[in-house]
N, C-alpha and C positions, 0 to 999 in steps of 0.2 A: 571515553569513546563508546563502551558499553553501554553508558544508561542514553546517550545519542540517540544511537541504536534501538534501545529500548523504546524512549517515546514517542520515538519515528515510527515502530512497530506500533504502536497501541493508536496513534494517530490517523499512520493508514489504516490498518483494524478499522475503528469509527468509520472513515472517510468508504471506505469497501462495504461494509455492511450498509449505509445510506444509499450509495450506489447502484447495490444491487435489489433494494426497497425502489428507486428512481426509472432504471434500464438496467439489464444483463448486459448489452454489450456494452454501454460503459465501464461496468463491474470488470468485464474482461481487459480491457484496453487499460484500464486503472491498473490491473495487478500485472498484467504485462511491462506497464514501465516500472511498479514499485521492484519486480524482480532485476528490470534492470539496472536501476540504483543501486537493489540489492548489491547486485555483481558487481558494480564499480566501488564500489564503498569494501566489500572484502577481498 
């Protein structure tokens, strides 16, 4: 479940840093639901 976790993290990472290279407020609304998977997932 940990390394799940893990390349999920490094995937959004990528996915977030292109993002916010693309639009800011994508960057925002991206990390807005990655926190809310976050919270469902722990």
């Amino acid at each position: 479940m940990r390394v799940i976790l893990f390349f999920l993290f490094l995937f959004m990472t990528a996915c977030w840093k292109n993002s916010v290279l693309l639009s800011p407020s994508t960057a925002h609304s991206f990390l807005a639901l990655c926190f809310v998977v976050f919270r469902d997932l722990i």
